[in-house]
DSSP file (Angstrom, degrees, kcal/mol; ACC not computed):
  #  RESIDUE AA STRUCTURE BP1 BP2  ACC     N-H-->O    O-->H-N    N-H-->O    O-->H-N    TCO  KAPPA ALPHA  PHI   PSI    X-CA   Y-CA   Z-CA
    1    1 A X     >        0   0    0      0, 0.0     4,-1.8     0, 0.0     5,-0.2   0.000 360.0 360.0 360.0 -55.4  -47.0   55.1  139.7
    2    2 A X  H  >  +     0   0    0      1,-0.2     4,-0.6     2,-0.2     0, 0.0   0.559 360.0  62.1 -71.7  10.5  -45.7   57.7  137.2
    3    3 A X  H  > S+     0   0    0      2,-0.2     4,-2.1     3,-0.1     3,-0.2   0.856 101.9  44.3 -77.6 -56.9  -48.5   56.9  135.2
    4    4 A X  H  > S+     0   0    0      1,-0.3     4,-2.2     2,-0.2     5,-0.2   0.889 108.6  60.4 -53.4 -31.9  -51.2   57.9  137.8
    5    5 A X  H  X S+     0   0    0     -4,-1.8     4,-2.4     1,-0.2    -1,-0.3   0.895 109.4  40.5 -76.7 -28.1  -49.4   61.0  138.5
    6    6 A X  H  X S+     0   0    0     -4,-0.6     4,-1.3    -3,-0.2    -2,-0.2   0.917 112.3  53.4 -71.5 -35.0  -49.7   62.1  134.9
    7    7 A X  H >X S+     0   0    0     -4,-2.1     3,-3.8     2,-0.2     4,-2.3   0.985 111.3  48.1 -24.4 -81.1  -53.1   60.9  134.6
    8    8 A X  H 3< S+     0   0    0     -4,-2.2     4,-0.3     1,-0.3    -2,-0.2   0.771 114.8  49.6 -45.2 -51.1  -54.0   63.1  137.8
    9    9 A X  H >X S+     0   0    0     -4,-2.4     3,-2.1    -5,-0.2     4,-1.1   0.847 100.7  55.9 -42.0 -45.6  -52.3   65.8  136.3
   10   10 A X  H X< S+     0   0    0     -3,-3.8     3,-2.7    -4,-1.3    -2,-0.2   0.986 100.8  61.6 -59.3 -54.2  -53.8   65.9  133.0
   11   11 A X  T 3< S+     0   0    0     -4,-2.3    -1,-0.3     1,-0.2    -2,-0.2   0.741 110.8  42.4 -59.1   1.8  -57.4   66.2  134.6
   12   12 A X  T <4 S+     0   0    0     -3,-2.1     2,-0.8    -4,-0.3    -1,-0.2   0.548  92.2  72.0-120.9   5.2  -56.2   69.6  136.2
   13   13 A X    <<  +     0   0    0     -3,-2.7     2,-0.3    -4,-1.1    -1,-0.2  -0.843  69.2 155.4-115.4 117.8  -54.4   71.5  134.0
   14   14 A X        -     0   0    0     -2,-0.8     4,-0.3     1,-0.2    -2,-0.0  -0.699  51.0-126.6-132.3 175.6  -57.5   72.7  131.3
   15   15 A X  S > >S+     0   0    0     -2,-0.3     5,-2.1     2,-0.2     3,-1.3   0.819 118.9  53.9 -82.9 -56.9  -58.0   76.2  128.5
   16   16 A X  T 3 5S+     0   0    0      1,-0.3     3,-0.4     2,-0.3     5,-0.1   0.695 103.1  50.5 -46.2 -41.0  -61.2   76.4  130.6
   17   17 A X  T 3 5S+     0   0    0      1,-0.3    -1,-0.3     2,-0.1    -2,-0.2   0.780 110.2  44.6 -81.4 -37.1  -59.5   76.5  133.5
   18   18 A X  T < 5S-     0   0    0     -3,-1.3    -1,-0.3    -4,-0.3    -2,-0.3   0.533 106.8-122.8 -89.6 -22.0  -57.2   79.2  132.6
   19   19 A X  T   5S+     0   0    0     -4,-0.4     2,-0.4    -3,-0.4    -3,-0.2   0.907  80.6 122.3  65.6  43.0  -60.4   81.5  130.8
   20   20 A X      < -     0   0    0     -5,-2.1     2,-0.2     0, 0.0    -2,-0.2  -0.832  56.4-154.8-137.3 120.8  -58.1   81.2  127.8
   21   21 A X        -     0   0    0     -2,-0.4    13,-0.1     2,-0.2     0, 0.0  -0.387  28.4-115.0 -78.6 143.5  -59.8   79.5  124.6
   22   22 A X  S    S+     0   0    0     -2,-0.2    12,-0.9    11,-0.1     2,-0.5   0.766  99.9  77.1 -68.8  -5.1  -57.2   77.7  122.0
   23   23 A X  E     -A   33   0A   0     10,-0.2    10,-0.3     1,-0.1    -2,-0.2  -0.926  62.0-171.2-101.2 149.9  -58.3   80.4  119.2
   24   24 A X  E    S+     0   0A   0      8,-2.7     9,-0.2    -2,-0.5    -1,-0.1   0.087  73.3   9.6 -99.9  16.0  -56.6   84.0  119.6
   25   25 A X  E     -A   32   0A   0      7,-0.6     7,-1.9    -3,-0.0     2,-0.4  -0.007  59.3-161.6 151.6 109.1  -58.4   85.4  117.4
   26   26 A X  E     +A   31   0A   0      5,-0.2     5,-0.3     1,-0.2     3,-0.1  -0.951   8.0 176.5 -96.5 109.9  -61.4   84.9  115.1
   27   27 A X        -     0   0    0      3,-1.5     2,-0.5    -2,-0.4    -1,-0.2   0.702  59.7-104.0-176.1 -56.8  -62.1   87.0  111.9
   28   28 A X  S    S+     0   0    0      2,-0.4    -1,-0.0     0, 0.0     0, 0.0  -0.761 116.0  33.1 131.1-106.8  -65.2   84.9  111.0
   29   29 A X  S    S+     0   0    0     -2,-0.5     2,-0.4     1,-0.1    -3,-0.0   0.431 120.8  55.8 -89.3   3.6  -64.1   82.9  108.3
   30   30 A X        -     0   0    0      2,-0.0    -3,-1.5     0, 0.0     2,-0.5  -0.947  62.4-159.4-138.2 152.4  -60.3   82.6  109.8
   31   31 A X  E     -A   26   0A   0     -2,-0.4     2,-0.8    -5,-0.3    -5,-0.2  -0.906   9.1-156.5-112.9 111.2  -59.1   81.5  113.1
   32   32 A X  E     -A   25   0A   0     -7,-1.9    -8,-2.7    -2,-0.5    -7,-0.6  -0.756  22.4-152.7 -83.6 107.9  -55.8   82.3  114.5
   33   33 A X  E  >  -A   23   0A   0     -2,-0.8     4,-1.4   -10,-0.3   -10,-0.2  -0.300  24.9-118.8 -77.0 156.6  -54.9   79.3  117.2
   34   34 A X  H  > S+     0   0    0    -12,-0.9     4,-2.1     2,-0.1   -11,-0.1   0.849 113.8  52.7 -71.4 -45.4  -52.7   80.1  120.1
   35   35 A X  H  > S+     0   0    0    -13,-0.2     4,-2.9     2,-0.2     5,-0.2   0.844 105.0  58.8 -76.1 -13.4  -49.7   77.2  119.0
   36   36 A X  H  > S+     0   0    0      2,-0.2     4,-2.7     1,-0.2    -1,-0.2   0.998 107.0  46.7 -58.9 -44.1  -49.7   79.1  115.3
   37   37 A X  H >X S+     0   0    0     -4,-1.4     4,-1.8     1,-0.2     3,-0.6   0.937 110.6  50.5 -37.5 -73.7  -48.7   82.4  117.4
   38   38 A X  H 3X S+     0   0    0     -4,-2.1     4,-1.8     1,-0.3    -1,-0.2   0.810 112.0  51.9 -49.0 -49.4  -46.0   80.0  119.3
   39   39 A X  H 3X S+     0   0    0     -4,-2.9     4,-1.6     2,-0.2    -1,-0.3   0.946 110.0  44.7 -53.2 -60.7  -44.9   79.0  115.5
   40   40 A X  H <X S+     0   0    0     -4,-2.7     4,-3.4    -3,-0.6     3,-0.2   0.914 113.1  52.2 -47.8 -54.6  -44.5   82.6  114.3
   41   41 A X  H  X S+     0   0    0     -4,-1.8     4,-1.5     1,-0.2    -2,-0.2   0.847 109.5  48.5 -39.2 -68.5  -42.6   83.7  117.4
   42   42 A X  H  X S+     0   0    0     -4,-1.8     4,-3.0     2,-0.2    -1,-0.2   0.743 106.3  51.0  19.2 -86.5  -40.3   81.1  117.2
   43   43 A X  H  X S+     0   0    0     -4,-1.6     4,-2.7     1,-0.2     5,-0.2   0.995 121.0  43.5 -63.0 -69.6  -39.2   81.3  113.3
   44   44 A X  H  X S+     0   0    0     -4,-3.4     4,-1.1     1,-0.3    -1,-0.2   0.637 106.2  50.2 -74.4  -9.7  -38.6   85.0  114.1
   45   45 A X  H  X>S+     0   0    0     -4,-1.5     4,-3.3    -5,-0.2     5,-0.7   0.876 118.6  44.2 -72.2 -46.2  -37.1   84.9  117.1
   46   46 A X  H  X5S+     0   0    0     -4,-3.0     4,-1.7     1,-0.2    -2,-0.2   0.908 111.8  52.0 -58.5 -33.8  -34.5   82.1  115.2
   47   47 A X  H  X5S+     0   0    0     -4,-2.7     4,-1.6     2,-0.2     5,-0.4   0.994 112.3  49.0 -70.9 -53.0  -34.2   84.2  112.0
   48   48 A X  H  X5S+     0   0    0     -4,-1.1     4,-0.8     1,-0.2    -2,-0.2   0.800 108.3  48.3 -25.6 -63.2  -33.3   87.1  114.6
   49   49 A X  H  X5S+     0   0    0     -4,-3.3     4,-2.3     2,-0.2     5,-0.3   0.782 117.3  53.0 -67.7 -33.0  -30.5   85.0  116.6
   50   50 A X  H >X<S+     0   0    0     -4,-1.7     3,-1.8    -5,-0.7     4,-1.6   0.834 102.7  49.5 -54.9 -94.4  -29.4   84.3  112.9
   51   51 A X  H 3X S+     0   0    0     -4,-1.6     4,-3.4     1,-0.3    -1,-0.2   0.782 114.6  47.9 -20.8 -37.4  -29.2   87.4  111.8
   52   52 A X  H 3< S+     0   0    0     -4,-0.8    -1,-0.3    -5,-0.4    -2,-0.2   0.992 107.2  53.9 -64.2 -50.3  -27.0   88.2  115.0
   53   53 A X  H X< S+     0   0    0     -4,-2.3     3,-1.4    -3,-1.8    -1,-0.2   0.832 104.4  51.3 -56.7 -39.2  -25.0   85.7  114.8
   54   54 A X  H 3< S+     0   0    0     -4,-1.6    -1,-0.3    -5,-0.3     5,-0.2   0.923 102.9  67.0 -70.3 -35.0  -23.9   86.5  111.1
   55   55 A X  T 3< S+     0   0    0     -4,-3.4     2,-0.3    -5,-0.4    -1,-0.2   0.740  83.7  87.9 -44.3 -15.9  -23.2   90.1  112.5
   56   56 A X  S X  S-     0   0    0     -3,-1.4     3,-1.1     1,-0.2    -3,-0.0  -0.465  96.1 -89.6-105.7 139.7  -20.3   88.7  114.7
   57   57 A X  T 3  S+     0   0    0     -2,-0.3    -1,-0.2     1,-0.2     3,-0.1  -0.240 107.7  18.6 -24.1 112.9  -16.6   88.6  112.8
   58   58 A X  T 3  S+     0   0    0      1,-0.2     2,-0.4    -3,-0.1    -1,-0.2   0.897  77.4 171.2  78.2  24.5  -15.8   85.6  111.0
   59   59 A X    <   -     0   0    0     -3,-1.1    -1,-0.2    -5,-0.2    -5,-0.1  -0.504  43.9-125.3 -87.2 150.5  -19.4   84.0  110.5
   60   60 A X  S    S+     0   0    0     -2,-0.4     2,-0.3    -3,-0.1    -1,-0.1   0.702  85.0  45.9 -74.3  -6.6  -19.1   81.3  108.3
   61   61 A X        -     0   0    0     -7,-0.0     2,-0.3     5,-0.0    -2,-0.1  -0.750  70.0-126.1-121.9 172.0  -21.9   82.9  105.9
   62   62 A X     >  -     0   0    0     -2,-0.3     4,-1.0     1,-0.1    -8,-0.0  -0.780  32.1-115.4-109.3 168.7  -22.8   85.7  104.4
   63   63 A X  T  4 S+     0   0    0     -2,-0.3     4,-0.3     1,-0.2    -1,-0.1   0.685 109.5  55.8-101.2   3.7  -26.2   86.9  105.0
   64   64 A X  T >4 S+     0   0    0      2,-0.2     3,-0.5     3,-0.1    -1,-0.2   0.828 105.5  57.1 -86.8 -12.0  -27.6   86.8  101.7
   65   65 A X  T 34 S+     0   0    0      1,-0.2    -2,-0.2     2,-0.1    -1,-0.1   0.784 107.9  49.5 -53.3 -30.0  -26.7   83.2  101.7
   66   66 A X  T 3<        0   0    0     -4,-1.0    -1,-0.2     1,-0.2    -2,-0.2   0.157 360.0 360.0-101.2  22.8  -28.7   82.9  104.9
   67   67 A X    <         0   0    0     -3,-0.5    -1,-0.2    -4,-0.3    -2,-0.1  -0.108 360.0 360.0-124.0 360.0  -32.1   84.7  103.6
């Protein structure tokens, strides 16, 4: 049963569907994908909540340990 419902699912949820194509941006000879974006964001959002965290009293690193 929860098979058919994922099936059913799959077939409606599409790039097409949305008008948004999996590159964000094509230069010609390089192509920027939408999950690479998700990657960057990510890493810098974590290096960010790092950084924060070492701000706080008593962090168990220093921060040139952590860069």
């Amino acid at each position: 049963m929860s098979f058919e419902i994922i099936s059913t699912a799959a077939g409606f949820i599409q790039f097409t569907d949305l008008g948004v194509g999996p590159v964000a941006l094509d230069l010609g000879f390089f192509q920027i994908r939408w999950y690479s974006l998700g990657y960057l964001v990510g890493i810098l959002l974590g290096y960010w909540m790092l950084l924060k965290l070492l701000a706080r009293p008593g962090a168990p690193m220093s921060r040139e340990q952590a860069d």
